[in-house]
Residue frames as a rotation matrix with the C-alpha (Angstrom) as fourth column:
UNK 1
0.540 -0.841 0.029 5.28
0.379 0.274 0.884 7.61
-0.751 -0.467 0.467 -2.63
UNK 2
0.189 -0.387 0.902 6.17
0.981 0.042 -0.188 8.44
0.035 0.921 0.388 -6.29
UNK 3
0.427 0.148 0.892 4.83
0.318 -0.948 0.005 12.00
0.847 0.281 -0.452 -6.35
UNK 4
0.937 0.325 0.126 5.78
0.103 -0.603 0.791 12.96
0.333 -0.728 -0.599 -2.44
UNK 5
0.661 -0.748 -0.058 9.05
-0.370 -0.393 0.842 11.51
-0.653 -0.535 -0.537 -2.09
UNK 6
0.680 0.102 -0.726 9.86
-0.732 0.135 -0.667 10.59
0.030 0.985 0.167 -5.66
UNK 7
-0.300 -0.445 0.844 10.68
-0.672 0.726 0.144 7.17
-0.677 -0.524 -0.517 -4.92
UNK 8
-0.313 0.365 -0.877 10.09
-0.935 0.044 0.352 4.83
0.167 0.930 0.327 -7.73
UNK 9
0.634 0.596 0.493 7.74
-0.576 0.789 -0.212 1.62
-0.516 -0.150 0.844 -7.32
UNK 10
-0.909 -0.267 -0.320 10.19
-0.407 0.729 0.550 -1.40
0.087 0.630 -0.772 -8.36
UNK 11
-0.499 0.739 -0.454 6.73
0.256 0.625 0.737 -3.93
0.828 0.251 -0.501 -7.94
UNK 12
-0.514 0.651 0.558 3.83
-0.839 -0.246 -0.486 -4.05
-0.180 -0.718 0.672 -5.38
UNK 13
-0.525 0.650 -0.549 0.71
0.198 0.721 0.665 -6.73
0.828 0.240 -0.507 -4.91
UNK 14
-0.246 0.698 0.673 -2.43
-0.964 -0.246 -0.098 -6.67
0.097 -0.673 0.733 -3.58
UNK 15
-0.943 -0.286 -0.168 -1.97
-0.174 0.858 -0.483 -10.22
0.282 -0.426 -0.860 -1.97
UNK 16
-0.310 0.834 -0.456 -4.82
0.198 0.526 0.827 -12.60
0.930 0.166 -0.328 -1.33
UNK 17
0.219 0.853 0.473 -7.28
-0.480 -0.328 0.813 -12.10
0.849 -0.406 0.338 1.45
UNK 18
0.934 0.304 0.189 -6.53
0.249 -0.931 0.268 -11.01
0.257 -0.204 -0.945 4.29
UNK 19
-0.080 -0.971 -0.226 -2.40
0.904 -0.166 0.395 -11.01
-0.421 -0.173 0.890 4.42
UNK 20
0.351 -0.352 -0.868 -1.05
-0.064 -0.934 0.352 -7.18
-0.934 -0.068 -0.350 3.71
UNK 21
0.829 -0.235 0.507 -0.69
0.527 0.026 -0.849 -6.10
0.186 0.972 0.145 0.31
UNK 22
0.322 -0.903 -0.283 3.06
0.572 -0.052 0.819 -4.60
-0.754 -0.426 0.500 -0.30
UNK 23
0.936 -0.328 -0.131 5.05
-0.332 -0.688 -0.646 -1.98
0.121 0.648 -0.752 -2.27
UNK 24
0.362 -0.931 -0.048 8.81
0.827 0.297 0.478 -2.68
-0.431 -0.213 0.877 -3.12
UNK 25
0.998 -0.018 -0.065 10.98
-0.033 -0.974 -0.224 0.45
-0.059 0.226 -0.972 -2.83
UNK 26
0.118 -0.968 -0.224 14.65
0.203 0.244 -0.948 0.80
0.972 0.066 0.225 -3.63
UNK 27
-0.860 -0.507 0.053 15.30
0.058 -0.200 -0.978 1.87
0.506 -0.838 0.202 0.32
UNK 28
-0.473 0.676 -0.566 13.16
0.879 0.403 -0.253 1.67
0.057 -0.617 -0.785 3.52
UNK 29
0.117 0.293 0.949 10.87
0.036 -0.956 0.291 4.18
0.993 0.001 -0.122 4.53
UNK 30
-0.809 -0.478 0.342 11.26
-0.140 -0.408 -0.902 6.37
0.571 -0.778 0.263 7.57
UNK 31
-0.490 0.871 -0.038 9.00
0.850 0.468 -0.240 6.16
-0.191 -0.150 -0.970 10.05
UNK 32
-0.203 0.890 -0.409 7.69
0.007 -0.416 -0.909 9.55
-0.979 -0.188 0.078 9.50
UNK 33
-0.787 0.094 -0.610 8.15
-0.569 0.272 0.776 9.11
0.239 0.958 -0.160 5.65
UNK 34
-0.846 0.520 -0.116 6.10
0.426 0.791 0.438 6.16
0.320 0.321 -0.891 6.42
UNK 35
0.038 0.763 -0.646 2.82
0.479 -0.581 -0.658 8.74
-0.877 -0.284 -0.387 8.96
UNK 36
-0.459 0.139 -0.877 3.26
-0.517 -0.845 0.136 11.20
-0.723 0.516 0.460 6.04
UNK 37
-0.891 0.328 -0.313 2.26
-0.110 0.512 0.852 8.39
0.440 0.794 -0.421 3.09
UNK 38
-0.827 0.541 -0.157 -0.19
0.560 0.816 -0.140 7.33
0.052 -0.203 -0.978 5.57
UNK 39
-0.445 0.373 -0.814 -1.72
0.274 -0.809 -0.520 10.57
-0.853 -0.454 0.258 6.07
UNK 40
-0.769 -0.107 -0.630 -1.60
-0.425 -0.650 0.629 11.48
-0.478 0.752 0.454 2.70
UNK 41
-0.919 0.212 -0.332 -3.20
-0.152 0.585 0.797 8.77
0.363 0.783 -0.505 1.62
UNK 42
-0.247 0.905 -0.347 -6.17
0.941 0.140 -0.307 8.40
-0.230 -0.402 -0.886 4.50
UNK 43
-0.390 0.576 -0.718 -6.61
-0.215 -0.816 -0.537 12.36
-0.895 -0.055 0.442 3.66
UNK 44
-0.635 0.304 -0.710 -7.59
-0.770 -0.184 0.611 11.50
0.055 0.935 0.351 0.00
UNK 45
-0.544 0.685 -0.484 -10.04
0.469 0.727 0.502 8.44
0.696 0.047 -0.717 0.87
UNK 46
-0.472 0.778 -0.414 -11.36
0.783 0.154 -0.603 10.29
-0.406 -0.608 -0.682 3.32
UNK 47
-0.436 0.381 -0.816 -12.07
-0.510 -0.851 -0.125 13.15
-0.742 0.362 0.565 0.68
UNK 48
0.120 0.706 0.698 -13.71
0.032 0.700 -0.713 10.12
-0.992 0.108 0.061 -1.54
UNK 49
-0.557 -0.580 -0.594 -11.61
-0.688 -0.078 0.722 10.28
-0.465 0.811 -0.355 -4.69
UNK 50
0.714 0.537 -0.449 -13.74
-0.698 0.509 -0.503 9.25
-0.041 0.673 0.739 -7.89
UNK 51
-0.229 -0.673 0.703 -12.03
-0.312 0.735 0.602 5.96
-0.922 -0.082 -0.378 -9.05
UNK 52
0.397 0.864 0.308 -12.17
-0.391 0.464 -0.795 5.26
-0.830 0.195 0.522 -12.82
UNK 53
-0.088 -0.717 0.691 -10.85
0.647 0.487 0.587 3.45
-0.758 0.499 0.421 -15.95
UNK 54
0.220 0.047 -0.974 -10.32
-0.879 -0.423 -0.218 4.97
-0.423 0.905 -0.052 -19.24
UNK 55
-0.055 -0.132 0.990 -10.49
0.370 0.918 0.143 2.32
-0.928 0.374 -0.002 -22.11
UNK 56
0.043 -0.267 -0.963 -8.71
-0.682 -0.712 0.167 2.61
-0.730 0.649 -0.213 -25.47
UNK 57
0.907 0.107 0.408 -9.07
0.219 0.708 -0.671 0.52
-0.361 0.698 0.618 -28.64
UNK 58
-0.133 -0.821 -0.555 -5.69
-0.716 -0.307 0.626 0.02
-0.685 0.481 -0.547 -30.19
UNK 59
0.885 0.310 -0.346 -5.83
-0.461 0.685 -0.565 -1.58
0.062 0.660 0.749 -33.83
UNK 60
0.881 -0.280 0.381 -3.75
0.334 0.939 -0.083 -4.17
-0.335 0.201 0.921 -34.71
UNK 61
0.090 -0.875 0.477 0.10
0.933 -0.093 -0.347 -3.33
0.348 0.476 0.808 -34.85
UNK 62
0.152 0.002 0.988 -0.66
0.245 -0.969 -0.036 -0.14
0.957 0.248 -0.148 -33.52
UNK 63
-0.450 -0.515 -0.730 1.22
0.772 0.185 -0.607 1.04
0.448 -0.837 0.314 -30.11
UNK 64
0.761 0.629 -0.159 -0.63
0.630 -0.658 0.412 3.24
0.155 -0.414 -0.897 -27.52
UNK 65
-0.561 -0.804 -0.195 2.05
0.809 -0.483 -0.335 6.70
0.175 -0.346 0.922 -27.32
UNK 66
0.245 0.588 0.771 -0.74
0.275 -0.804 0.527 8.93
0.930 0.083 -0.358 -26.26
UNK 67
-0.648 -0.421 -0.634 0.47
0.656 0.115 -0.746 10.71
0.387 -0.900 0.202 -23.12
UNK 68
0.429 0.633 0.644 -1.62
0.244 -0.768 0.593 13.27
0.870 -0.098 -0.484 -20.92
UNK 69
-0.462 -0.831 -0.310 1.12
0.633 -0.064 -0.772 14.68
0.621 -0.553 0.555 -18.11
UNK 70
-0.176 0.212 0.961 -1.86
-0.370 -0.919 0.135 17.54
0.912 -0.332 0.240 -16.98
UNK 71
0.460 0.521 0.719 -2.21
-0.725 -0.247 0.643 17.50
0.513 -0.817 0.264 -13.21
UNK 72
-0.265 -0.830 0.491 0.57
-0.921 0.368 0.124 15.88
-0.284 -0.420 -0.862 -12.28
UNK 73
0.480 0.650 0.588 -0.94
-0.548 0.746 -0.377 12.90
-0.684 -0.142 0.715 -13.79
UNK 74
-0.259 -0.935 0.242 1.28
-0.366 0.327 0.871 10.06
-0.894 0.137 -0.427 -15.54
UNK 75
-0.458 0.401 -0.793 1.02
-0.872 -0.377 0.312 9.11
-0.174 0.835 0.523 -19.36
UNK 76
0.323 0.943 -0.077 -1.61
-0.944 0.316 -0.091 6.93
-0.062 0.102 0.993 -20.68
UNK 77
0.580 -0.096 -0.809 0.64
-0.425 0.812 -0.400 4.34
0.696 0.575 0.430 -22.12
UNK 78
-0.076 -0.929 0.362 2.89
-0.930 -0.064 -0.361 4.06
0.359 -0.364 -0.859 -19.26
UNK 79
-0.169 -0.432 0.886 4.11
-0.667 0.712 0.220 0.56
-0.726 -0.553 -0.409 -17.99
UNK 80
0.712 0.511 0.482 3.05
-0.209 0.810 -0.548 -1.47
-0.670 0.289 0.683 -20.82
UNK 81
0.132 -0.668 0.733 5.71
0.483 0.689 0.541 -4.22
-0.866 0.282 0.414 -22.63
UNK 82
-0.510 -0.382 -0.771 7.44
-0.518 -0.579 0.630 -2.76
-0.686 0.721 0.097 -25.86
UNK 83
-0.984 -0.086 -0.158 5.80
-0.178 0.348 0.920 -5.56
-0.024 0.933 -0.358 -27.72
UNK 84
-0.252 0.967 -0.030 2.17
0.639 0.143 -0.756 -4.94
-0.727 -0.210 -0.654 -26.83
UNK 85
-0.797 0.362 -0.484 0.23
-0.443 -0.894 0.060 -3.61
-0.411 0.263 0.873 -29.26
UNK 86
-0.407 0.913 0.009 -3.32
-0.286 -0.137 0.948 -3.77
0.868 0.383 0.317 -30.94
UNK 87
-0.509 0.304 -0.805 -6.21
0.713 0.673 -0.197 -4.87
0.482 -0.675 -0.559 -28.41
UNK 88
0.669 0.726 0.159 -7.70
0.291 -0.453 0.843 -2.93
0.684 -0.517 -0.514 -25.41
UNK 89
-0.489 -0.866 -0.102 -5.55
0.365 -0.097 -0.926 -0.83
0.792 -0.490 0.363 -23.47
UNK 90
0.482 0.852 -0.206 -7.17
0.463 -0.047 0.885 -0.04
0.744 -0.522 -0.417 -19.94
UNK 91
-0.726 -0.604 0.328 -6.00
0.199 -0.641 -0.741 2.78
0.658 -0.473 0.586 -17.38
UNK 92
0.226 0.234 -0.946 -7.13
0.974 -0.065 0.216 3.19
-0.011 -0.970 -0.243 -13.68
UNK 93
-0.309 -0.222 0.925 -7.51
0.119 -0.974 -0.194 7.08
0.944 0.050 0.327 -13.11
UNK 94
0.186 0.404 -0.896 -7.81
0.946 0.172 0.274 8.10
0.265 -0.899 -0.350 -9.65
UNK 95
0.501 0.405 0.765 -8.99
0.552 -0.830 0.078 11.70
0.667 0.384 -0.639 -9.74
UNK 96
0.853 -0.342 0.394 -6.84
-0.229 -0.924 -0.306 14.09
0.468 0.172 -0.867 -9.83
UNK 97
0.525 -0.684 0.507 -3.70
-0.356 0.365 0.860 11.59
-0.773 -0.632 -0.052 -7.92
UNK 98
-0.517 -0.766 0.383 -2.96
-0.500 0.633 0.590 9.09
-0.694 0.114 -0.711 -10.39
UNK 99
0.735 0.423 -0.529 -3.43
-0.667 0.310 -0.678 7.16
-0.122 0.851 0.510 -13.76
UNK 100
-0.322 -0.868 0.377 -1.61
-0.723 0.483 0.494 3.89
-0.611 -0.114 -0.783 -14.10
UNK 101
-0.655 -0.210 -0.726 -2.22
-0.640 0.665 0.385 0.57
0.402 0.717 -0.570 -16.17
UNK 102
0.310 0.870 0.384 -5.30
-0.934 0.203 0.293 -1.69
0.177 -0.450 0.876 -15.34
UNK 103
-0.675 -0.507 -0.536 -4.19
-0.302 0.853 -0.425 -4.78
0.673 -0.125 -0.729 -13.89
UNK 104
-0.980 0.077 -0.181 -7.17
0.194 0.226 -0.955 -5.57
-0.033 -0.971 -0.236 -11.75
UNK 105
0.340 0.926 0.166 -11.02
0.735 -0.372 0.567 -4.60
0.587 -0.070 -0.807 -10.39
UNK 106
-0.751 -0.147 0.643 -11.58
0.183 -0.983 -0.011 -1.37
0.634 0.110 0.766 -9.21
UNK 107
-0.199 0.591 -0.781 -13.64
0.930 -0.138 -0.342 0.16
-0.310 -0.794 -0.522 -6.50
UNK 108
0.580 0.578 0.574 -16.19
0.621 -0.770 0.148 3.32
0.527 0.270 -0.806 -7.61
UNK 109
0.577 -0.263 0.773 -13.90
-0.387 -0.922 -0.024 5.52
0.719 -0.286 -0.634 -4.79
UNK 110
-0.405 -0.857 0.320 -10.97
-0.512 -0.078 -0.856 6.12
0.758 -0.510 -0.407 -2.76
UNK 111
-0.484 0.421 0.767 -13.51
-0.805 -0.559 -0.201 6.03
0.344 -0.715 0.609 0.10
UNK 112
0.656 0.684 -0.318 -14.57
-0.715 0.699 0.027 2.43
0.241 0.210 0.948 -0.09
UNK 113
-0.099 -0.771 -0.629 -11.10
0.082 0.624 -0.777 1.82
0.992 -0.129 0.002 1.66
UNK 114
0.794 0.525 -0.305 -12.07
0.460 -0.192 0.867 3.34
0.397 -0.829 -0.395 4.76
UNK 115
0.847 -0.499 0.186 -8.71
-0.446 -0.476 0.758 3.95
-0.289 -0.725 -0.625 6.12
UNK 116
0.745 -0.663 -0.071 -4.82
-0.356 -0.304 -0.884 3.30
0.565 0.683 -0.463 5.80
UNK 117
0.767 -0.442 0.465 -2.55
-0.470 0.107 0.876 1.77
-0.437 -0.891 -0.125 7.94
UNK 118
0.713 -0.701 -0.021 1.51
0.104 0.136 -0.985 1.60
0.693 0.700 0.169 6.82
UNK 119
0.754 -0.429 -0.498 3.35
0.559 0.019 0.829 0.15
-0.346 -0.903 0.254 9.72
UNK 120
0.660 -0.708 -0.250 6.52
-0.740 -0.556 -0.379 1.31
0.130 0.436 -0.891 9.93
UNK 121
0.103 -0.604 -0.791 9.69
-0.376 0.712 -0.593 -0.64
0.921 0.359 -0.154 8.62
UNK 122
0.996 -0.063 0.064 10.54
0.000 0.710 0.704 -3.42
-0.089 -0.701 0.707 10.97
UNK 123
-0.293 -0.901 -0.319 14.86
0.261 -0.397 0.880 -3.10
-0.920 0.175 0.351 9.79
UNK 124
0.741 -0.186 -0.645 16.28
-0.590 -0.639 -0.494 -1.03
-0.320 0.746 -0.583 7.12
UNK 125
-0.025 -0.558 0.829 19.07
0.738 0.549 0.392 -2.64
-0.674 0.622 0.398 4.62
UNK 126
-0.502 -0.249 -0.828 20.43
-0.544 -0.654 0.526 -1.47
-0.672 0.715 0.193 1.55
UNK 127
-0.978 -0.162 -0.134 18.61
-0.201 0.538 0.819 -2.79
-0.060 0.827 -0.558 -1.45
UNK 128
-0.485 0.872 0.069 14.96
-0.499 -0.341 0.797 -2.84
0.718 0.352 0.600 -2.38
UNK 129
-0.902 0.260 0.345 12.73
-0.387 -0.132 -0.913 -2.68
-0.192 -0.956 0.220 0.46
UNK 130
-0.577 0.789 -0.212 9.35
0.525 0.557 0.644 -4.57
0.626 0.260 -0.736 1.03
UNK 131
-0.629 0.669 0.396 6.61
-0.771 -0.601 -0.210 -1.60
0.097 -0.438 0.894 2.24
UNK 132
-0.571 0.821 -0.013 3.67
0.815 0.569 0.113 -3.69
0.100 0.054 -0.993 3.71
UNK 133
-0.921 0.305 0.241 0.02
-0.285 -0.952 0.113 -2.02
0.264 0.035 0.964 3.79
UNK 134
-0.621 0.778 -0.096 -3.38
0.771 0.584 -0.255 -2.55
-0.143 -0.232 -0.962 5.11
UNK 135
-0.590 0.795 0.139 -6.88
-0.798 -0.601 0.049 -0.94
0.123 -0.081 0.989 4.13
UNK 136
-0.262 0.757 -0.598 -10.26
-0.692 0.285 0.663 -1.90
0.673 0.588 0.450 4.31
UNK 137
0.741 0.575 -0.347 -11.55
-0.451 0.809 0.377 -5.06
0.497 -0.123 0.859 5.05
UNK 138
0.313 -0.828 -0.465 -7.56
0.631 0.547 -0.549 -6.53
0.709 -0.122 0.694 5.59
UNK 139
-0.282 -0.422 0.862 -7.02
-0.312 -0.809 -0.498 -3.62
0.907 -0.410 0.096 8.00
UNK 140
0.124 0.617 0.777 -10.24
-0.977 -0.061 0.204 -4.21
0.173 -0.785 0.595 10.42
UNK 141
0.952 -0.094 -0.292 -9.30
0.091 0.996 -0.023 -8.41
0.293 -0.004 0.956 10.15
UNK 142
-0.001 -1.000 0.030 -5.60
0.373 -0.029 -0.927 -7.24
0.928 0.010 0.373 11.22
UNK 143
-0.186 0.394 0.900 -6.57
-0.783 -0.612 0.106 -4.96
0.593 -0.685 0.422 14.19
UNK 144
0.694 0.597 0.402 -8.72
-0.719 0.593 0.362 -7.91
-0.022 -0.541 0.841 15.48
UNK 145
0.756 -0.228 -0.613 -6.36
0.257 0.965 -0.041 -10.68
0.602 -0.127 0.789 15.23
UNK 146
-0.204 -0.863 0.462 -3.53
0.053 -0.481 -0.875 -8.27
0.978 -0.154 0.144 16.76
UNK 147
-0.123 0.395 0.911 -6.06
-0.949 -0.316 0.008 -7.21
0.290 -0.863 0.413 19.72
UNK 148
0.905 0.406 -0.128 -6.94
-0.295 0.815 0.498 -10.88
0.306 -0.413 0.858 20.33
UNK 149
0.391 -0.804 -0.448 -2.98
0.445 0.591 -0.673 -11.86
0.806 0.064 0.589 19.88
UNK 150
-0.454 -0.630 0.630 -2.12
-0.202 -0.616 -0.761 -9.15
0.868 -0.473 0.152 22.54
UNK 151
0.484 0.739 0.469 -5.05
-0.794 0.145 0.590 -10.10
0.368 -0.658 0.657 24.69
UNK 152
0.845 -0.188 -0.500 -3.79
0.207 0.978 -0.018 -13.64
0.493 -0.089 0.866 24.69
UNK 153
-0.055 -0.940 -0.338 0.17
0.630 0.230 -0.742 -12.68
0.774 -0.254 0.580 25.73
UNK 154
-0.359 -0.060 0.931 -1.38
-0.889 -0.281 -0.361 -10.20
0.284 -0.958 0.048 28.83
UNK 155
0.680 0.732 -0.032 -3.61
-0.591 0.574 0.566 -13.21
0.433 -0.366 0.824 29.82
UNK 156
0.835 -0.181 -0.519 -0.92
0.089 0.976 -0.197 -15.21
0.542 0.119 0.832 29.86
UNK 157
-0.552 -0.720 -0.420 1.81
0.516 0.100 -0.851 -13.25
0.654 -0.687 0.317 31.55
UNK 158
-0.001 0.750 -0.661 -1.06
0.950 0.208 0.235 -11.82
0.313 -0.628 -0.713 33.97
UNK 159
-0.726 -0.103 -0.680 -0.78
0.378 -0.886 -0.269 -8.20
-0.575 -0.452 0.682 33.45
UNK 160
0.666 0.738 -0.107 -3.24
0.139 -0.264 -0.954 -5.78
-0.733 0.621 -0.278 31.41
UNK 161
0.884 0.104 0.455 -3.08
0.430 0.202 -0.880 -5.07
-0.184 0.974 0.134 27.46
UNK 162
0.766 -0.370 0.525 -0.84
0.089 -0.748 -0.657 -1.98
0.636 0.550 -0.541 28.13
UNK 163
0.579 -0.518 0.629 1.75
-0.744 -0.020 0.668 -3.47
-0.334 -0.855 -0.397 30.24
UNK 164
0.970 0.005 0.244 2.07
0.156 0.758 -0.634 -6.43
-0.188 0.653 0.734 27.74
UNK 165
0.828 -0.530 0.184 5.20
0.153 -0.103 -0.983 -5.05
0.540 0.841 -0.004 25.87
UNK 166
0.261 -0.625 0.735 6.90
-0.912 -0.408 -0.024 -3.95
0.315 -0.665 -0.677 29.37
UNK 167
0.398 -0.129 0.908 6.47
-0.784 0.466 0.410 -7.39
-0.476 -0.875 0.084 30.81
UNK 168
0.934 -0.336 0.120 7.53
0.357 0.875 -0.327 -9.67
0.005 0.348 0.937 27.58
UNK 169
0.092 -0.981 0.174 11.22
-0.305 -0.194 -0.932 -7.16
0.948 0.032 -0.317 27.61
UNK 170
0.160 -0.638 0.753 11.24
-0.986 -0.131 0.099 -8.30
0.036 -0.759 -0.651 31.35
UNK 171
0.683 0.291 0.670 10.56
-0.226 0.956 -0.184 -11.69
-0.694 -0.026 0.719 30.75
UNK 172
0.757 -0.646 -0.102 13.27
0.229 0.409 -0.883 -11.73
0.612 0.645 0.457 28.14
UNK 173
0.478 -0.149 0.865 15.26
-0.677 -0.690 0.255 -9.99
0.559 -0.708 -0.431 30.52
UNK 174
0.329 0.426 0.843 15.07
-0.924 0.331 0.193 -11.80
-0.197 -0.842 0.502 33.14
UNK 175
0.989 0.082 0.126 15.30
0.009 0.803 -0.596 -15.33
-0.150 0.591 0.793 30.59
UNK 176
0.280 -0.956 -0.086 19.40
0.032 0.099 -0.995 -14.09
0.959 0.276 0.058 29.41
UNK 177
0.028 -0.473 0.881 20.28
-0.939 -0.315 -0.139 -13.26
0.344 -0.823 -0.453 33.08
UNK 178
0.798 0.258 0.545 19.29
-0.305 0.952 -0.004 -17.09
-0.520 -0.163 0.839 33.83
């Protein structure tokens, strides 16, 4: 999102198991803004980007300003508090995309997400925007409760899966005219 439509990450989280992790952006994304990210992003997992950390020893008192900017790639020290220093400074490199601040475990490759899936916005507004996201494991556990939830509301208004959405707008329909 940074690099394609230089949009700047205000926060993100990769939320607990299996709710949708989320990106906050200053403004919604389109929807095709939102097929391009997704693309972009299922073409690099499905090319199996390496995934690794770099780890730096900073002494005591001493502030990480080492930067490394080749390949579009952001500097080592970025995001970290003005008053951090000495310790262990840890960076997430995801070959040849991105280099950011370790905050987390790590998966050996891109490819170990299987796949992408960045609905598109639900409304737009002015002010910073919650992006939701699903890979992985939280994707295929989304999918399935969706297919079961959709199963359930043809079952119930007695039509098939792909008629579902026609028959709950007549059924509202239908519900204001009353």
């Amino acid at each position: 999102i940074e690099t394609h439509l230089q949009l700047p990450t205000l926060a993100w989280s990769l939320t607990s198991f299996p709710n949708p992790s989320y990106v906050d952006l200053p403004r919604a994304l389109t929807p095709s803004e939102s097929t391009m990210i997704q693309d972009e992003a299922n073409r690099l997992v499905f090319e199996g980007r390496k995934v690794y950390v770099e780890v730096k020893e900073l002494e005591t008192g001493q502030k990480d300003t080492d930067t490394d900017n080749s390949a579009g790639t952001l500097e080592f020290g970025r995001g970290l508090p003005e008053d951090y220093t000495g310790g262990v400074h840890r960076v997430v490199v995801i070959d040849g995309v991105d280099r950011n601040p370790c905050c987390g475990t790590h998966l050996p490759t891109l490819s170990s997400l299987q796949t992408y899936l960045l609905p598109p916005p639900g409304a737009t507004g002015s002010g910073p925007f919650r992006h939701y996201f699903l890979s992985g494991p939280r994707l295929l556990t989304h999918l399935s409760t969706a297919q079961s939830l959709l199963t359930r509301t043809a079952s119930t208004l007695t039509c098939g899966v792909v008629d579902a959405p026609d028959r709950v707008s007549l059924v509202v329909d239908e519900s204001k005219r009353r």
